[in-house]
C-alpha positions as CSV (number, residue, x, y, z in Angstrom):
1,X,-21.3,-18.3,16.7
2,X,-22.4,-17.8,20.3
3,X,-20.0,-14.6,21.1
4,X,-21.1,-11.8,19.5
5,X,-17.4,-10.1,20.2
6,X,-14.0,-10.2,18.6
7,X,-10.6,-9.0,19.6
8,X,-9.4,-5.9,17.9
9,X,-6.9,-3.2,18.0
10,X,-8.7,0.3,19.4
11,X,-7.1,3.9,20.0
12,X,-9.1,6.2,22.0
13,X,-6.7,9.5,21.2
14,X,-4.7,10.1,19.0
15,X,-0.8,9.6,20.0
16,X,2.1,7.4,20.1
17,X,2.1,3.9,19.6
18,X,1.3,3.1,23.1
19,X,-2.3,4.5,22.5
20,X,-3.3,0.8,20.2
21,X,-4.6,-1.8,23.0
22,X,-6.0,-4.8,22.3
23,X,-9.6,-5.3,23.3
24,X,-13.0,-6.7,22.8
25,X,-15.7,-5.3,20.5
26,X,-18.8,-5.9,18.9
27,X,-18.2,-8.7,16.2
28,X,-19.7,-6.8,13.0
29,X,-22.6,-8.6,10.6
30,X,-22.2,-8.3,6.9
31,X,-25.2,-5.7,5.3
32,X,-26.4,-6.8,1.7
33,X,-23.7,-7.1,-1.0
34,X,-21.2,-7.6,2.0
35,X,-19.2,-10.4,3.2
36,X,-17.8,-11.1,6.6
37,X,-13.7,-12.4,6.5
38,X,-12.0,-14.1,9.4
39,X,-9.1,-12.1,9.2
40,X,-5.6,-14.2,9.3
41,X,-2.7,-11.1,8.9
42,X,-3.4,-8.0,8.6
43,X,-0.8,-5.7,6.3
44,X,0.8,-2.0,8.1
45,X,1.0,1.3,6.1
46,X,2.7,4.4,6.5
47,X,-1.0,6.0,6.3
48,X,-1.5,3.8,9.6
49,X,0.8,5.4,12.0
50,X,0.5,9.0,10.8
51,X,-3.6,8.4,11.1
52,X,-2.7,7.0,14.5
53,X,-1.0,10.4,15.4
54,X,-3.6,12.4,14.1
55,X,-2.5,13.2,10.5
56,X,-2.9,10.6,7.7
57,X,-6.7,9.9,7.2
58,X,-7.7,11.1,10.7
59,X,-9.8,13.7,9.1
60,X,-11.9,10.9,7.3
61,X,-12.3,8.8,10.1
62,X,-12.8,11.6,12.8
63,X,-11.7,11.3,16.1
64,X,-11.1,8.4,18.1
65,X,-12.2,5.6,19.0
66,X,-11.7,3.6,15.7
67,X,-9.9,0.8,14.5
68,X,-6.7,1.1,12.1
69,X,-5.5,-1.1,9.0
70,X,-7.1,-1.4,5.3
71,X,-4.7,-4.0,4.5
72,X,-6.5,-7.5,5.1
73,X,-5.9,-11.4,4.2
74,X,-8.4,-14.1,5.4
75,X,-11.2,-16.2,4.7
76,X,-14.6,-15.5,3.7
77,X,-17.3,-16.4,6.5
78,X,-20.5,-15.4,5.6
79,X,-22.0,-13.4,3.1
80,X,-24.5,-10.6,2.7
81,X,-27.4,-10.7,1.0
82,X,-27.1,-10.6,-3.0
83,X,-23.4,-11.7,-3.1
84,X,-22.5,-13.8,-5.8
85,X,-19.1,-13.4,-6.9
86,X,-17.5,-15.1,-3.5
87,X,-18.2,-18.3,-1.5
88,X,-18.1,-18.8,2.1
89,X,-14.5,-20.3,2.7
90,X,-12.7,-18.6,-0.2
91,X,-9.5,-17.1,0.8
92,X,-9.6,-13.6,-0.4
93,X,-7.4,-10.4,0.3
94,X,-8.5,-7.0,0.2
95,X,-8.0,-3.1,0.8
96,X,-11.6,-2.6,1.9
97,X,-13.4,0.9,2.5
98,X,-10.2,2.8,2.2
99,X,-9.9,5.8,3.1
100,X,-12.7,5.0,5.4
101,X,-12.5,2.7,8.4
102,X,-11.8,-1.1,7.3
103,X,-10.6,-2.0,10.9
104,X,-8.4,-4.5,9.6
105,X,-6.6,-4.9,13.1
106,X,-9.0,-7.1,14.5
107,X,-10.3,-10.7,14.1
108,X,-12.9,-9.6,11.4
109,X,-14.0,-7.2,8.6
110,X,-17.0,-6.8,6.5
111,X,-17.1,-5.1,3.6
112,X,-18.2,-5.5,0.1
113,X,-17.8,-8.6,-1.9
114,X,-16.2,-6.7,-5.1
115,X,-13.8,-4.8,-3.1
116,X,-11.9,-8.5,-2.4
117,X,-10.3,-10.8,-4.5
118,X,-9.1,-14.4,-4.4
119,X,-5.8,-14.3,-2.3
120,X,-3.0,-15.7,-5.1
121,X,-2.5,-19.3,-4.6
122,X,1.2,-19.2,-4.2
123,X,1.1,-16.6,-1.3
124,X,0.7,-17.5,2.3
125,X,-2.1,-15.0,4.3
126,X,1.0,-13.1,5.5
127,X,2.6,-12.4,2.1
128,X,-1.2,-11.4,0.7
129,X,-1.4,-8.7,3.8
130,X,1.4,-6.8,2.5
131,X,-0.2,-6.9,-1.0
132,X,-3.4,-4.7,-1.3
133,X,-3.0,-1.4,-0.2
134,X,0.8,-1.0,-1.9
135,X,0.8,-2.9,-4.7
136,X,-3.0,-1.2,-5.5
137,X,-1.1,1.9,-5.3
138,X,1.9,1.4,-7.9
139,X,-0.7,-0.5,-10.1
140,X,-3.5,2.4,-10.2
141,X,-0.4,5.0,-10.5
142,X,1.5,3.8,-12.5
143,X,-1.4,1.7,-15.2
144,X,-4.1,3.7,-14.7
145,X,-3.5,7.2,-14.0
146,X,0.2,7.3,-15.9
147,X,-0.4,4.9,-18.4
148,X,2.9,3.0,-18.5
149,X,4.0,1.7,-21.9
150,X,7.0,-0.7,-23.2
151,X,10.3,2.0,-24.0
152,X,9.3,4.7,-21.7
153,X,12.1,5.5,-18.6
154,X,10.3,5.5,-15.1
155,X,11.7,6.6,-12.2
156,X,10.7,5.1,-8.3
157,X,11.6,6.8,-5.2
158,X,11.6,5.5,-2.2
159,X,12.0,2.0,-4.4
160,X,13.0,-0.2,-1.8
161,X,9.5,0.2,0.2
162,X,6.2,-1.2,0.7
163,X,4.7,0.5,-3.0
164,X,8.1,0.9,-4.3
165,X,9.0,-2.8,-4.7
166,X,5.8,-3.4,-6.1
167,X,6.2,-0.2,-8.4
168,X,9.8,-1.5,-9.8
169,X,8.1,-4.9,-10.4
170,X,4.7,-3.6,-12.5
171,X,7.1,-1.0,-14.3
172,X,9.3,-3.6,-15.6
173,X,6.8,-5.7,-16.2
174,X,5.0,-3.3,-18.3
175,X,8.2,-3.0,-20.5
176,X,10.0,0.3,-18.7
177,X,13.3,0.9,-18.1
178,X,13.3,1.3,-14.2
179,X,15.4,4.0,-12.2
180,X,14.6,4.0,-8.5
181,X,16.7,5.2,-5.5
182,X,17.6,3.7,-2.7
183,X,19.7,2.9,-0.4
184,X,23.4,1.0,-1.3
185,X,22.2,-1.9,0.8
186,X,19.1,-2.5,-1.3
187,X,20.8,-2.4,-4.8
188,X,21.6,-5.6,-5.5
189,X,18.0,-6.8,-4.5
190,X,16.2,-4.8,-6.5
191,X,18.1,-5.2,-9.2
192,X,16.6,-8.5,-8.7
193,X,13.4,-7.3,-9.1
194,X,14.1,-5.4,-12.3
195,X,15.5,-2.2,-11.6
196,X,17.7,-1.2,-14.8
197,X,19.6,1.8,-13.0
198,X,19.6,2.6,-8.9
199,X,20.9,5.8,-6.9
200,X,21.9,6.1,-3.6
201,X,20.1,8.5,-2.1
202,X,22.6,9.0,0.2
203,X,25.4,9.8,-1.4
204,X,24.3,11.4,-4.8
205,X,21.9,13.8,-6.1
206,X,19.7,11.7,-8.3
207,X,19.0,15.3,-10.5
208,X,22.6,15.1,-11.1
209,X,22.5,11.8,-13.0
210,X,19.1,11.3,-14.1
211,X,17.1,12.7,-17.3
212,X,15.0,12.7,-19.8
213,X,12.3,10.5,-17.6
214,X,8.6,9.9,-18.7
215,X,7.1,9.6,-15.6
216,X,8.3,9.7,-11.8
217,X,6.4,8.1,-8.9
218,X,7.3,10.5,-6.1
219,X,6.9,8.1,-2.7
220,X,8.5,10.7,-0.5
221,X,6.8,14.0,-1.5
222,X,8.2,17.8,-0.3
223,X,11.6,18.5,-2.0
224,X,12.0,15.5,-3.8
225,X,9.1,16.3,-6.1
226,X,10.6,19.8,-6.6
227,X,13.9,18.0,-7.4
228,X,12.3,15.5,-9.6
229,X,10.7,17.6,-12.5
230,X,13.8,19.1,-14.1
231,X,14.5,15.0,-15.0
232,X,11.4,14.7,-16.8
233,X,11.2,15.3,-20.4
234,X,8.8,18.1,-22.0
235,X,5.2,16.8,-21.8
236,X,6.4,14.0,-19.0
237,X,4.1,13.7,-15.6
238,X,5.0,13.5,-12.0
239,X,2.5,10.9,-9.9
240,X,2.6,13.1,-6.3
241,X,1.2,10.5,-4.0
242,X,2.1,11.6,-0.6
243,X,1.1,15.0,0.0
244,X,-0.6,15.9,-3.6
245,X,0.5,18.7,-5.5
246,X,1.5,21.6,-3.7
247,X,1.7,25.1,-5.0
248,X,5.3,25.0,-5.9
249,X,5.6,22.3,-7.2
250,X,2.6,23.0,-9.7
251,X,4.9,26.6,-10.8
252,X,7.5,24.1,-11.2
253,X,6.3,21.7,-13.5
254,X,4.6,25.0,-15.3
255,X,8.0,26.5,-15.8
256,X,9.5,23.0,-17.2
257,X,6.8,21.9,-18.9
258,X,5.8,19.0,-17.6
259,X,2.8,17.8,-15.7
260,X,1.8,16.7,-12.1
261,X,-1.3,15.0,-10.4
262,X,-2.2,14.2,-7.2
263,X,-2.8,10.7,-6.4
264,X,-4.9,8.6,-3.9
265,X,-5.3,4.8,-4.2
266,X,-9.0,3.4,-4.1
267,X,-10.6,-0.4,-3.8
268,X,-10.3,-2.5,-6.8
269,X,-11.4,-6.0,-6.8
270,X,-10.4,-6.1,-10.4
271,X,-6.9,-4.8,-10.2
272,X,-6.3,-7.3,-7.3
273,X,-7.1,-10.0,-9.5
274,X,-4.9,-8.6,-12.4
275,X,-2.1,-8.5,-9.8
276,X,-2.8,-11.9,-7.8
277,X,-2.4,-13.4,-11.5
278,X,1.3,-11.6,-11.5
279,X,2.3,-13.4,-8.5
280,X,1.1,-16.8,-8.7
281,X,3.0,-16.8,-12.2
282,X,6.3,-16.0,-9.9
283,X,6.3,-12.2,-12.2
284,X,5.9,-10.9,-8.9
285,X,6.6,-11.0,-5.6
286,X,5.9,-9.5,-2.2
287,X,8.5,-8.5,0.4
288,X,8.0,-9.1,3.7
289,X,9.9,-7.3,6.7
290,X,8.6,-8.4,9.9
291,X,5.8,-10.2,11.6
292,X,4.3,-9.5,14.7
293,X,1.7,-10.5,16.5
294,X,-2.0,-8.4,17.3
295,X,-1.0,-7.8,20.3
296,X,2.2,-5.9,19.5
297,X,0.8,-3.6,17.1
298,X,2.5,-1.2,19.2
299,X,6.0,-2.1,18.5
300,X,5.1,-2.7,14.8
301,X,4.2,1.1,14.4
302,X,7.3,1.7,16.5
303,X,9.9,-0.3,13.9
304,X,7.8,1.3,11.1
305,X,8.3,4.8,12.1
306,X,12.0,4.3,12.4
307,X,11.7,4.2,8.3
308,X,14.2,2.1,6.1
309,X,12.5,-1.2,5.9
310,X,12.6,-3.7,3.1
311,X,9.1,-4.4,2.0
312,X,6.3,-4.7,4.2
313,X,5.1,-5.5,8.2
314,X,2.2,-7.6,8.8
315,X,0.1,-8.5,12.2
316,X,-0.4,-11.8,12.6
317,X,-4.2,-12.1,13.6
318,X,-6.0,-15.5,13.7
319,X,-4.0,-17.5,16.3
320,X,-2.1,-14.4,17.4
């Protein structure tokens, strides 16, 4: 490889959407236990735009310039010294470095072997971009740090989303009965997907009709945590994932009863493996929104701030 440059996706402040512009930068070499992936689609997170404007993990990554995305699908193209568990030309997907800068908006990351897994068989580059970072989150919350079991009643908000689809899927698959809230128009689909009860969040008050839950992955944080523990049962635990636990809600979940943790998702080769097995046995599957191209970042932020999409938005990097 003669040019030593790739395309990529920079901000140099923090803003709007108009602040990502494409441009060339130095093409990155992978250090020892590291592989370097020609990156194919790229997946887009909530933590992506409100990083963008200056919130999100901004105050990991420090001020601009840097390079968004943790969310990557590709192929391996050259490894690091030591490697051993990956090949050059596997197709892997990843949430590498997270919360630290992956850079996954640009034509190719490096980052350690174990913190990628084979892509699943049956998913195309795009569908494996909208896997990692999501579907990593319901798994670790809801298998790792909750413990979901066969009988118990969990409850999703935010359901119809990038980690909520996922979450209704692994919670049903784990042998819950699965309440998640919604809006009307997504019922019947994830129904499909296995939820066993759904509320619209528009027109009821999901307190109102829900109790007795063991464990409630909170995807929109503020007052629907404080709503959600009076559902749970004595002894029950509320995953807070965006925004942690905040002081109220800990008095809260004192005065009921019930318990609370904070929640941030990490790399895990492992867990991608466990759930790449999932969808190439059709137990899963990963929804899919929109697809734009690298160039267009821009207007992909733009649809994902307007909130209320179905699944996931992937860029569209190698031939983009």
């Amino acid at each position: 490889m003669t040019d030593k440059t790739m395309r990529a996706v920079v901000q140099h402040e923090f803003g709007g959407p108009e602040v990502l512009r494409v441009e060339r930068v130095p093409l990155p070499d992978p250090l020892p236990t590291e592989v370097r992936v020609r990156v194919t689609a790229a997946g887009i997170n909530p933590v992506d735009w409100k990083t963008r404007a200056g919130s999100g993990m901004a105050g990991v990554l420090g001020a601009p310039p840097f390079v968004l995305g943790w969310d990557v699908s590709g192929v391996v193209e050259q490894l690091g010294f030591g490697v051993t568990t990956l090949a050059v030309g596997d197709e892997v997907f990843g949430m590498p470095w997270f919360p630290r800068q992956a850079g996954a908006y640009a034509e190719y990351v490096t980052a350690p072997a174990r913190q990628f897994a084979r892509k699943p068989a049956k998913a195309t580059h795009e569908q494996a971009a909208g896997v990692p970072l999501a579907a990593l989150t319901a798994w670790q919350a809801l298998v790792d740090t909750a413990g979901v079991r066969a009988g118990q009643r969990v409850l999703v908000h935010a359901a119809a989303g990038g980690v909520g689809h996922f979450a209704v899927q692994f919670a049903k698959h784990l042998g819950a009965h699965v309440i998640g809230t919604a809006s009307a128009a997504r019922h019947e689909w994830l129904t499909g997907l296995g939820a066993d009860e759904l509320i619209d969040y528009r027109t009821a008050r999901f307190e109102d009709t829900v109790g007795n839950v063991d464990v409630v992955l909170d995807l929109v944080g503020g007052e629907t945590g404080l709503r959600s523990v009076p559902t749970l049962r004595p002894g029950g635990l509320l995953v807070a994932v965006p925004g942690g636990v905040s002081p109220e809600l800990a008095a809260a979940a004192q005065e009921h009863e019930v318990r609370t943790t904070p929640f941030l998702v990490e790399p895990d080769g492992v867990s991608l493996m466990s759930i790449a097995a999932l969808i190439d046995n059709g137990i899963v599957t990963t929804e899919i929104e929109d697809v734009f191209d690298l160039a267009d970042a821009a207007a992909a932020h733009e649809r994902g701030e307007r909130g209320r999409t179905r699944g996931k938005l992937i860029l569209r990097v190698e031939g983009a």
